[in-house]
PDB file with SEQRES, HELIX, SHEET and CRYST1 records, atoms N, CA, C and O in Angstrom:
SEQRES   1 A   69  UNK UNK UNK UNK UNK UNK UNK UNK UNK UNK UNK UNK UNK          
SEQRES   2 A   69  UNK UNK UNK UNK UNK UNK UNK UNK UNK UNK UNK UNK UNK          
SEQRES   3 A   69  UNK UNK UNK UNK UNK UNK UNK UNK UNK UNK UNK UNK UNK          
SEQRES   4 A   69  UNK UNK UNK UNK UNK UNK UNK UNK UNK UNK UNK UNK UNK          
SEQRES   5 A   69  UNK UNK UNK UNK UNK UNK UNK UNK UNK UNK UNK UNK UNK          
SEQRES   6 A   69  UNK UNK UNK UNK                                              
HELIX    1 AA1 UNK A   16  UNK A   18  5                                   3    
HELIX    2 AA2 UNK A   26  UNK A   32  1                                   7    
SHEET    1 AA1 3 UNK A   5  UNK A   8  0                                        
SHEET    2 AA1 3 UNK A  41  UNK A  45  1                                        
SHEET    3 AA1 3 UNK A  50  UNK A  53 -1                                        
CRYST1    1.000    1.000    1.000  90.00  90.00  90.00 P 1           1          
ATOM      1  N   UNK A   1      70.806-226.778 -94.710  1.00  0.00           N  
ATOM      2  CA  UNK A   1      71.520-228.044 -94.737  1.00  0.00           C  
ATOM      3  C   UNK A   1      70.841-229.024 -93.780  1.00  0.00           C  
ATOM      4  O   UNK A   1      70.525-228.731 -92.628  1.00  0.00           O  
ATOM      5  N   UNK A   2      70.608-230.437 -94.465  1.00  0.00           N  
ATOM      6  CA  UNK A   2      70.112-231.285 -93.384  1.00  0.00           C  
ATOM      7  C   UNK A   2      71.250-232.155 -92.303  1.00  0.00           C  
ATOM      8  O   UNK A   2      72.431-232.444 -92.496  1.00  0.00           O  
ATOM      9  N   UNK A   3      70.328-232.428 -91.082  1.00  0.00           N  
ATOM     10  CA  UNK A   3      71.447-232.598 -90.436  1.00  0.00           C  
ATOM     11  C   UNK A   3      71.399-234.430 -91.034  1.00  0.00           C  
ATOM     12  O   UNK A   3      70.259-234.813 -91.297  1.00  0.00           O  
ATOM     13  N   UNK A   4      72.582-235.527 -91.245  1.00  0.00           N  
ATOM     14  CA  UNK A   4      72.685-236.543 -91.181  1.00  0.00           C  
ATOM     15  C   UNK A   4      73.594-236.948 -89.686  1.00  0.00           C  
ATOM     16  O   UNK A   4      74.574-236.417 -89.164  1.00  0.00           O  
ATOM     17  N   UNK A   5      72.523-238.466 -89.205  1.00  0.00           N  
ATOM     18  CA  UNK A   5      73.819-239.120 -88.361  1.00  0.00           C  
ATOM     19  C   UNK A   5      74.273-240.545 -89.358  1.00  0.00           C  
ATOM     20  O   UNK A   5      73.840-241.478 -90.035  1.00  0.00           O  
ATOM     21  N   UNK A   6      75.867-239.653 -88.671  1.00  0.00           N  
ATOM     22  CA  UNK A   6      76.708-241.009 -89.009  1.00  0.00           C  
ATOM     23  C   UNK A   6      77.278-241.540 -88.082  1.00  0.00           C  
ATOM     24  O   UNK A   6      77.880-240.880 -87.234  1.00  0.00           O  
ATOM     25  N   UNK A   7      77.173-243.230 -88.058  1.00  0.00           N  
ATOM     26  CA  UNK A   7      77.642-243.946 -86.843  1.00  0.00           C  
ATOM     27  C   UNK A   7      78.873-244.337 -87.903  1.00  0.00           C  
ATOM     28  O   UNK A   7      78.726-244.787 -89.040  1.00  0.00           O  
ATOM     29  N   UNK A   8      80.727-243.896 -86.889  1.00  0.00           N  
ATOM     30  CA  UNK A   8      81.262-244.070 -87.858  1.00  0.00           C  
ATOM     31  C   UNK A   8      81.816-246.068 -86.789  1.00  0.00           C  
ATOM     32  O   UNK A   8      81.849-246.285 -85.578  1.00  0.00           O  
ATOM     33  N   UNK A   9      82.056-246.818 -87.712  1.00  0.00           N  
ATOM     34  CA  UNK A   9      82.214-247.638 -87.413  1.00  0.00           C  
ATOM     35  C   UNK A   9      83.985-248.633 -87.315  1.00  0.00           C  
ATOM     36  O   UNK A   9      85.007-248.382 -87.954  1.00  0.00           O  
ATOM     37  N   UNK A  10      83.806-249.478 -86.529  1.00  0.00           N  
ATOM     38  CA  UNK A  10      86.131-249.680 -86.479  1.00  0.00           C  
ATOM     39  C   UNK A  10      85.374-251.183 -87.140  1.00  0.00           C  
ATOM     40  O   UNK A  10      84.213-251.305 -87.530  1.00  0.00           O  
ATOM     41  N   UNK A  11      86.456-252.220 -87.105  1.00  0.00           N  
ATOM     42  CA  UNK A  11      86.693-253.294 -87.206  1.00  0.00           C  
ATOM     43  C   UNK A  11      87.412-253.775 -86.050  1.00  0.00           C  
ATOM     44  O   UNK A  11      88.608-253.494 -85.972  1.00  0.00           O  
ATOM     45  N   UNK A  12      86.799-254.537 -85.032  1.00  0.00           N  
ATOM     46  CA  UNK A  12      87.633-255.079 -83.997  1.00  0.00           C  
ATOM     47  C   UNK A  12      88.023-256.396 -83.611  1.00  0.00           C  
ATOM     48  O   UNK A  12      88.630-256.643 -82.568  1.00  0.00           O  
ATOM     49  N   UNK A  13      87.524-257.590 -84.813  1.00  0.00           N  
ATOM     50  CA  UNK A  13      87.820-258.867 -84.538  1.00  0.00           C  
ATOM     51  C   UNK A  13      86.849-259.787 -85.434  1.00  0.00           C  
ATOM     52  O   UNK A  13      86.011-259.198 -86.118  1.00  0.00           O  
ATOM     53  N   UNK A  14      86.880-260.554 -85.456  1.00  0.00           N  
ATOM     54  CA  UNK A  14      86.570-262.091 -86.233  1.00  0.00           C  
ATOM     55  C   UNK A  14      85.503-262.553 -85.646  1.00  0.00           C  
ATOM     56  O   UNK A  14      84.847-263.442 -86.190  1.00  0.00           O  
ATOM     57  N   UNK A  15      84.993-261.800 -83.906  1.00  0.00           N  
ATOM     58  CA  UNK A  15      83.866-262.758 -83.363  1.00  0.00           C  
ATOM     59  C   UNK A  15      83.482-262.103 -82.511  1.00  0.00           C  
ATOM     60  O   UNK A  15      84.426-261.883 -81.752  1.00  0.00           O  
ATOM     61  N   UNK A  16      82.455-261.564 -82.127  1.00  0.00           N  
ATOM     62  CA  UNK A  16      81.979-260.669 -81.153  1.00  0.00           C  
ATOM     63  C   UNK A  16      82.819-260.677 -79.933  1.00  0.00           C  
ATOM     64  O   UNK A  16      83.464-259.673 -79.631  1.00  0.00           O  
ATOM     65  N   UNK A  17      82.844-261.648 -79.284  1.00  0.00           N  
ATOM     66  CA  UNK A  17      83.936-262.065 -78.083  1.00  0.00           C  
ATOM     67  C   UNK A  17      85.575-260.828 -78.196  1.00  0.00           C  
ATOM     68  O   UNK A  17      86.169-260.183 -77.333  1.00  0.00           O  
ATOM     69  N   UNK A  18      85.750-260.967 -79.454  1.00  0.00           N  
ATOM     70  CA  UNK A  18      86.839-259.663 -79.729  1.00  0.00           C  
ATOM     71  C   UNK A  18      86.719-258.622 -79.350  1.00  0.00           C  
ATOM     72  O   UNK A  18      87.550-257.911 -78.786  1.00  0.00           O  
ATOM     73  N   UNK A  19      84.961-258.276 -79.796  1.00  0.00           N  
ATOM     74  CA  UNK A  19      84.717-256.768 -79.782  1.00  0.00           C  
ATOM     75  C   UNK A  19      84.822-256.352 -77.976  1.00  0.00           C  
ATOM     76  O   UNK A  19      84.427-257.035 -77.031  1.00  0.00           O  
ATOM     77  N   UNK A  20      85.592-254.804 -77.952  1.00  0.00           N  
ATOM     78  CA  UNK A  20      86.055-254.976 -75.897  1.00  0.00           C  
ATOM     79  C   UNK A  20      84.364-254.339 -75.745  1.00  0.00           C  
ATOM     80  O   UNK A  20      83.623-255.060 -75.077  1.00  0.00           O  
ATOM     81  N   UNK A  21      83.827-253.229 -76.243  1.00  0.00           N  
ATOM     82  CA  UNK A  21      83.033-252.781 -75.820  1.00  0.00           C  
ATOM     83  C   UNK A  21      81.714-252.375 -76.937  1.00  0.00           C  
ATOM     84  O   UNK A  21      82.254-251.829 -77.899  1.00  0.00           O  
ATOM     85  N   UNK A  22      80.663-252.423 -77.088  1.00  0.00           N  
ATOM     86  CA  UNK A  22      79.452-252.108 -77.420  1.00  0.00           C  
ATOM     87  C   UNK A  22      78.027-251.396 -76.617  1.00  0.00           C  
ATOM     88  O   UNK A  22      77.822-251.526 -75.411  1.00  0.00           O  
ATOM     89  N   UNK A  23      77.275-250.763 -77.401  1.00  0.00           N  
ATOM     90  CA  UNK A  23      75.999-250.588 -76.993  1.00  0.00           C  
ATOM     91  C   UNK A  23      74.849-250.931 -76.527  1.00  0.00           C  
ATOM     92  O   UNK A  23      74.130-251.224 -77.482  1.00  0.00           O  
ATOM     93  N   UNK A  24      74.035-251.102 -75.055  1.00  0.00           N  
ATOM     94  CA  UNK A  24      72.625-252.014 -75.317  1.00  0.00           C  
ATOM     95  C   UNK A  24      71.865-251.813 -76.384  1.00  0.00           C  
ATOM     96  O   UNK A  24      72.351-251.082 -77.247  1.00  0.00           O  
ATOM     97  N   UNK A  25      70.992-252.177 -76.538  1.00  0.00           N  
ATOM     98  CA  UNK A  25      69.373-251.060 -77.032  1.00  0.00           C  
ATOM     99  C   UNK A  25      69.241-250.228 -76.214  1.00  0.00           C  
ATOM    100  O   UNK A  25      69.555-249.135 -76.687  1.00  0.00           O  
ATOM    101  N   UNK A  26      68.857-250.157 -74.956  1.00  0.00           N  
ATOM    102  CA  UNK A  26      68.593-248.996 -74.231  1.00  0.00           C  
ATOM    103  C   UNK A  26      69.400-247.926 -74.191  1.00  0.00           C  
ATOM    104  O   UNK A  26      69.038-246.756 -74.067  1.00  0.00           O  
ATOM    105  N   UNK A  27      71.079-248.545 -74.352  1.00  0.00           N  
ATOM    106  CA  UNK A  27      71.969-247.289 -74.776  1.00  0.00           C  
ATOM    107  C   UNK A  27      71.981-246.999 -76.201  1.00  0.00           C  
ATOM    108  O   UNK A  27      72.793-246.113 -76.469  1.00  0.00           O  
ATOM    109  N   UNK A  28      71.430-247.395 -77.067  1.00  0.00           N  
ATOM    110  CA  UNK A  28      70.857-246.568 -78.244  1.00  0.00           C  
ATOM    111  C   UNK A  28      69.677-246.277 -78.371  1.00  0.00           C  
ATOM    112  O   UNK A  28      69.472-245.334 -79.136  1.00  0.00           O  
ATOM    113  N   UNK A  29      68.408-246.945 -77.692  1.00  0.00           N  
ATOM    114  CA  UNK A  29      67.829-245.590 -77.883  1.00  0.00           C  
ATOM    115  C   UNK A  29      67.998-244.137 -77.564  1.00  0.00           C  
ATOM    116  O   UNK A  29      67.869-243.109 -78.229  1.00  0.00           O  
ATOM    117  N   UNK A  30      68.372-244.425 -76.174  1.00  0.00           N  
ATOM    118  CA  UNK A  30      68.651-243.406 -75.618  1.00  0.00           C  
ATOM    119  C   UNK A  30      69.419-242.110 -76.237  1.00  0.00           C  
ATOM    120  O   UNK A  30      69.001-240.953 -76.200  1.00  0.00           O  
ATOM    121  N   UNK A  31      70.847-242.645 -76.917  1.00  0.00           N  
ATOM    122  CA  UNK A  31      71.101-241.964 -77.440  1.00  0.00           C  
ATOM    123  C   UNK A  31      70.423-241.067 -78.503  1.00  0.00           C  
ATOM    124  O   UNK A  31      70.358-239.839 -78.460  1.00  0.00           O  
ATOM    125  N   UNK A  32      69.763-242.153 -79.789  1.00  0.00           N  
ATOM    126  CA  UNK A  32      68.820-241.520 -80.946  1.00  0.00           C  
ATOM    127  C   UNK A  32      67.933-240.660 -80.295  1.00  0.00           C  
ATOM    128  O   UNK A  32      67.326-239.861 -81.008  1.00  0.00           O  
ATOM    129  N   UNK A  33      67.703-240.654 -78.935  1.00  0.00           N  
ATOM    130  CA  UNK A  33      66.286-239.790 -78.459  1.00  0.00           C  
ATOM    131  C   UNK A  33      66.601-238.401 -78.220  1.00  0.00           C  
ATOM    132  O   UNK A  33      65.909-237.577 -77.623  1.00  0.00           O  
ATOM    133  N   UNK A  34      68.270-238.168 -79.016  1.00  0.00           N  
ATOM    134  CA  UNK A  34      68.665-236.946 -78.955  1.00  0.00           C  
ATOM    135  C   UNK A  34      68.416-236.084 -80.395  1.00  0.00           C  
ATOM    136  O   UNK A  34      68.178-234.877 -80.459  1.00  0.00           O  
ATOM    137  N   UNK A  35      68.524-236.947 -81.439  1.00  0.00           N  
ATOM    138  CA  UNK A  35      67.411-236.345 -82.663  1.00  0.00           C  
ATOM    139  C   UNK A  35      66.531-236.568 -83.151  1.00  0.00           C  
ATOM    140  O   UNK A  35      65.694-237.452 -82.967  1.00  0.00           O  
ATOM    141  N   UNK A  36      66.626-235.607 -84.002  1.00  0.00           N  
ATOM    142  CA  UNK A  36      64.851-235.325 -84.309  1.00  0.00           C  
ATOM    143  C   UNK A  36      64.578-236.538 -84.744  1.00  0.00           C  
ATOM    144  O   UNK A  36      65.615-237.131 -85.041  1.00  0.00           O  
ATOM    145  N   UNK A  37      63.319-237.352 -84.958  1.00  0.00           N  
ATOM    146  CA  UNK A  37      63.086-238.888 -85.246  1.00  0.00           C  
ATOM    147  C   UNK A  37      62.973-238.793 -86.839  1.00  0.00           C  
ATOM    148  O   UNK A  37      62.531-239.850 -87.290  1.00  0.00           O  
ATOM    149  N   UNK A  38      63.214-237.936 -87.721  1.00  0.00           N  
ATOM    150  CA  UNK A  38      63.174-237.937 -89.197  1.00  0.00           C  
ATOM    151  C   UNK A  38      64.680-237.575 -89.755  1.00  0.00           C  
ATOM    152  O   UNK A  38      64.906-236.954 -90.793  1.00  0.00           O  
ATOM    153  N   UNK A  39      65.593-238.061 -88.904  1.00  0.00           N  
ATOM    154  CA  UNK A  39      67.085-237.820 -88.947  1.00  0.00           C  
ATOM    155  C   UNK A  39      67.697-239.273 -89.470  1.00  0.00           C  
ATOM    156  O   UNK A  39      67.669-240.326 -88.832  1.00  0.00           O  
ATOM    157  N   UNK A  40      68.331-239.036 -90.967  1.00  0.00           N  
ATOM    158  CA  UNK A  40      68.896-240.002 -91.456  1.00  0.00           C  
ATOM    159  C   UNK A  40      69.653-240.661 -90.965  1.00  0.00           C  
ATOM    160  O   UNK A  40      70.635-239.973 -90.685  1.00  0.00           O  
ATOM    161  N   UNK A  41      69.833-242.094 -90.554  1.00  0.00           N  
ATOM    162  CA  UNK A  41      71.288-242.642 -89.851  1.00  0.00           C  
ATOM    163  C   UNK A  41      71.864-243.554 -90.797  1.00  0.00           C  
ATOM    164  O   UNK A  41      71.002-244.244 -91.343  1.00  0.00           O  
ATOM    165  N   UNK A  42      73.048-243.786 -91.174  1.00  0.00           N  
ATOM    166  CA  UNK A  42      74.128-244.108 -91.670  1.00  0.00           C  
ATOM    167  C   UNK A  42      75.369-244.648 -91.259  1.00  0.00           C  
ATOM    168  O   UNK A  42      75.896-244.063 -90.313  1.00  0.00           O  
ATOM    169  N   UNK A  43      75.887-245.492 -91.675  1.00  0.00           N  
ATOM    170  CA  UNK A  43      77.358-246.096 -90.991  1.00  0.00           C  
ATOM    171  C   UNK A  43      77.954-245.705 -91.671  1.00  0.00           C  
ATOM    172  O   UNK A  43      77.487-245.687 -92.810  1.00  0.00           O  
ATOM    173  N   UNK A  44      79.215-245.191 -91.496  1.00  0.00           N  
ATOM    174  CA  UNK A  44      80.601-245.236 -92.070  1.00  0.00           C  
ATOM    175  C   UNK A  44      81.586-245.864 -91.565  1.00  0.00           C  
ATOM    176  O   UNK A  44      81.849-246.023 -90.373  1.00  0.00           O  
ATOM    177  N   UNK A  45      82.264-246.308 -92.686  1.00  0.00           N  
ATOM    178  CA  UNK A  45      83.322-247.533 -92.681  1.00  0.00           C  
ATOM    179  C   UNK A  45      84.442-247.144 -92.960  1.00  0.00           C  
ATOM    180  O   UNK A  45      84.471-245.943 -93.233  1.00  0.00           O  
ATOM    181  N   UNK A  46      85.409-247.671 -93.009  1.00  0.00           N  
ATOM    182  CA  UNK A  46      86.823-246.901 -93.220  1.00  0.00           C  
ATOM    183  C   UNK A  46      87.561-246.015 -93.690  1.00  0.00           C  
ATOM    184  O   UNK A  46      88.285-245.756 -94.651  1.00  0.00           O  
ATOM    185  N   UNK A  47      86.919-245.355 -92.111  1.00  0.00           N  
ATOM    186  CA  UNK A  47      87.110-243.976 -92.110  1.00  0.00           C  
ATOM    187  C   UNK A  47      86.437-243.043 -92.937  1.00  0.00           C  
ATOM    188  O   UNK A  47      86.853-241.926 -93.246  1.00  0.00           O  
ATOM    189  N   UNK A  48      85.411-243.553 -93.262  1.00  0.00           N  
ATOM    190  CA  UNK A  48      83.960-243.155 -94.212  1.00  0.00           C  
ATOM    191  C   UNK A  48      84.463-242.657 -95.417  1.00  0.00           C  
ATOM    192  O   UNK A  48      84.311-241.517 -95.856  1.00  0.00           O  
ATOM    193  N   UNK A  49      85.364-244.032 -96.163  1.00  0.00           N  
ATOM    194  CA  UNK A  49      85.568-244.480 -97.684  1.00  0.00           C  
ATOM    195  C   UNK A  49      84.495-244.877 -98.292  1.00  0.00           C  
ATOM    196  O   UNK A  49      84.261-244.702 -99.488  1.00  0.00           O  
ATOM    197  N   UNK A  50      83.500-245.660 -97.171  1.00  0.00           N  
ATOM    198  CA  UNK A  50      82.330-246.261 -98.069  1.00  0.00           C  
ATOM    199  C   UNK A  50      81.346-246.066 -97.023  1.00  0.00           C  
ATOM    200  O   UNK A  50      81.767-246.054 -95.866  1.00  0.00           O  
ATOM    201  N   UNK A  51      79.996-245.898 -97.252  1.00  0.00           N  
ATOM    202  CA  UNK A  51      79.193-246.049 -96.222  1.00  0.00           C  
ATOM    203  C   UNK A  51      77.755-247.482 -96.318  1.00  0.00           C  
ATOM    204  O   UNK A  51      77.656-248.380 -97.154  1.00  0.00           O  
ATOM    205  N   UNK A  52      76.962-247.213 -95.271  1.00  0.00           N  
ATOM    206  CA  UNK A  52      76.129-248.282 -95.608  1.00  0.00           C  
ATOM    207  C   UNK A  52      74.813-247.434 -94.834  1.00  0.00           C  
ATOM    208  O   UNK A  52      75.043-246.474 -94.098  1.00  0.00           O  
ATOM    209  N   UNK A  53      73.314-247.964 -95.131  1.00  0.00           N  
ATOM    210  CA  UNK A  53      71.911-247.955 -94.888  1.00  0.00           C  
ATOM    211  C   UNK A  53      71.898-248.721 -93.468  1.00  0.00           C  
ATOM    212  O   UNK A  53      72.540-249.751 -93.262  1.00  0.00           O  
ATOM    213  N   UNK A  54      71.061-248.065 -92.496  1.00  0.00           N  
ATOM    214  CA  UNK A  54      70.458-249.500 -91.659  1.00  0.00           C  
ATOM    215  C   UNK A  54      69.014-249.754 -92.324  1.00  0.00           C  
ATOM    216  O   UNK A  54      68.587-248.732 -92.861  1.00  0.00           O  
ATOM    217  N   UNK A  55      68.410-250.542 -92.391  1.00  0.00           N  
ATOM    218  CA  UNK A  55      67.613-251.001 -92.687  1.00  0.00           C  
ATOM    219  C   UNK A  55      66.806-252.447 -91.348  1.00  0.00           C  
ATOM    220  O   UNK A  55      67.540-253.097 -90.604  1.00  0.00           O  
ATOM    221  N   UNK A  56      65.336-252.607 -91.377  1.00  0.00           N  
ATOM    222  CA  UNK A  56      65.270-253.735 -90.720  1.00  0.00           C  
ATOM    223  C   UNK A  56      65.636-255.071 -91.024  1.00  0.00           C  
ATOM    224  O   UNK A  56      65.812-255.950 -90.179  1.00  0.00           O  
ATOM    225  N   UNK A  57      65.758-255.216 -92.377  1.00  0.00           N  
ATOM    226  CA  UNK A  57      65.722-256.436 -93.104  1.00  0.00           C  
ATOM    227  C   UNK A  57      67.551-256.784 -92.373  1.00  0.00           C  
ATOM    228  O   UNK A  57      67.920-257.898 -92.000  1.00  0.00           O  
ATOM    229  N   UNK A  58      68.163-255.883 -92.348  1.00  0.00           N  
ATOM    230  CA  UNK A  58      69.781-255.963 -91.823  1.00  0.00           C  
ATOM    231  C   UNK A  58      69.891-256.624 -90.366  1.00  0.00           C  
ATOM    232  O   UNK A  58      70.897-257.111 -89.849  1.00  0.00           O  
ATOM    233  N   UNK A  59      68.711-256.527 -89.886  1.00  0.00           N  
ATOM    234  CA  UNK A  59      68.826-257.077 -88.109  1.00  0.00           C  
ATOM    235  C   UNK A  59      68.747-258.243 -88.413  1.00  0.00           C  
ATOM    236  O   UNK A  59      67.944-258.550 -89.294  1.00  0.00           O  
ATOM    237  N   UNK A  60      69.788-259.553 -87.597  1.00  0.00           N  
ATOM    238  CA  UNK A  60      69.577-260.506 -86.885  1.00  0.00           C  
ATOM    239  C   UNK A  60      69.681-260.457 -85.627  1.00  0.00           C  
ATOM    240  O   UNK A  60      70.390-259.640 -85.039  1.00  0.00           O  
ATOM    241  N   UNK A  61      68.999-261.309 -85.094  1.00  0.00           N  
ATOM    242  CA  UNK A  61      68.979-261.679 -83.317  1.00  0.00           C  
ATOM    243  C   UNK A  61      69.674-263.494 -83.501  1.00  0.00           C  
ATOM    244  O   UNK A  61      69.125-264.471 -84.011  1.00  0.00           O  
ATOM    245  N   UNK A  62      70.828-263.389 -82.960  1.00  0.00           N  
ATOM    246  CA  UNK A  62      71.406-265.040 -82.848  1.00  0.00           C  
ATOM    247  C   UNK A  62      71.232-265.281 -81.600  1.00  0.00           C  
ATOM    248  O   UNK A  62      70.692-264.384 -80.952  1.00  0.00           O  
ATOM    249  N   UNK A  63      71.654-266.621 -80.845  1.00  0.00           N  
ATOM    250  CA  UNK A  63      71.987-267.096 -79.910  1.00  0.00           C  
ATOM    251  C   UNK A  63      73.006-266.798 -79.471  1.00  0.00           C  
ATOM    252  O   UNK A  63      73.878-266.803 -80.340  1.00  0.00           O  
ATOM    253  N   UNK A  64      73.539-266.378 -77.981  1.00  0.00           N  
ATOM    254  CA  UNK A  64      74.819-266.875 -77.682  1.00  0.00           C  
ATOM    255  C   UNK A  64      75.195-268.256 -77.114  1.00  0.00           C  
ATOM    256  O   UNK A  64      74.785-268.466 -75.973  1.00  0.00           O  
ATOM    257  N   UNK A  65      75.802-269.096 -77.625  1.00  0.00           N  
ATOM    258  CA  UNK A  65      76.519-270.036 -77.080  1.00  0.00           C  
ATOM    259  C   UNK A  65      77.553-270.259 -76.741  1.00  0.00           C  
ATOM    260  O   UNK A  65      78.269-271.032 -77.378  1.00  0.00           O  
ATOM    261  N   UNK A  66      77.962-269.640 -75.611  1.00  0.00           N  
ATOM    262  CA  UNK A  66      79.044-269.591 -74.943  1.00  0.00           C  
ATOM    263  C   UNK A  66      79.099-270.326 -73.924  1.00  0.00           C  
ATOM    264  O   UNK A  66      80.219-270.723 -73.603  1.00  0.00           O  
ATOM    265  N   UNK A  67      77.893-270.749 -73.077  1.00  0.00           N  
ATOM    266  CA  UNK A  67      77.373-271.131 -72.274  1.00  0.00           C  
ATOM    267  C   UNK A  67      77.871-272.885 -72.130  1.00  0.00           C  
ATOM    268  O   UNK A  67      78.492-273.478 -71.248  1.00  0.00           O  
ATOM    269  N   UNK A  68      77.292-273.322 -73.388  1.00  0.00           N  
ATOM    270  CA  UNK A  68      77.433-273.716 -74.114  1.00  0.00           C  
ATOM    271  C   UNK A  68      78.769-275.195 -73.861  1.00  0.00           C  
ATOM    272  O   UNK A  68      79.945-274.853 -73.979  1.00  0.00           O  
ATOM    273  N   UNK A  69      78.520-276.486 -73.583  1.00  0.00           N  
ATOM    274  CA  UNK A  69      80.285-277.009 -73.419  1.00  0.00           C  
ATOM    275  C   UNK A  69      79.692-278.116 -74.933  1.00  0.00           C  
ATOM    276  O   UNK A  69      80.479-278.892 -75.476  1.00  0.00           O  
TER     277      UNK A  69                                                      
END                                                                             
């Protein structure tokens, strides 16, 4: 059996500012540097009814403007 990761995922708000807590990069690599690097990753969504791919094409990098008046 292969092993898959699944990142299972919540819904916590309308705007990042909602979300209470998240990951750096460095706290995910870190983490991934715990499997093997040919280890499928995957999201699951409610309550892994449906799932989804990461892919690169899926990354954006925005601005924050919070700063911002």
């Amino acid at each position: 059996m292969k092993t898959k990761l699944i990142i299972d995922t919540e819904r916590e708000g309308y705007g990042t500012d909602q979300v209470r807590r998240t990951m750096t990069v460095g706290d995910l690599i870190a983490t991934l540097e715990q499997y093997d690097e040919d280890t499928p990753v995957f999201l699951g969504f409610d309550r892994r009814y449906t799932y989804g791919g990461i892919t690169e094409a899926r990354f954006e990098e925005v601005e924050d403007d919070e700063d911002e008046d």
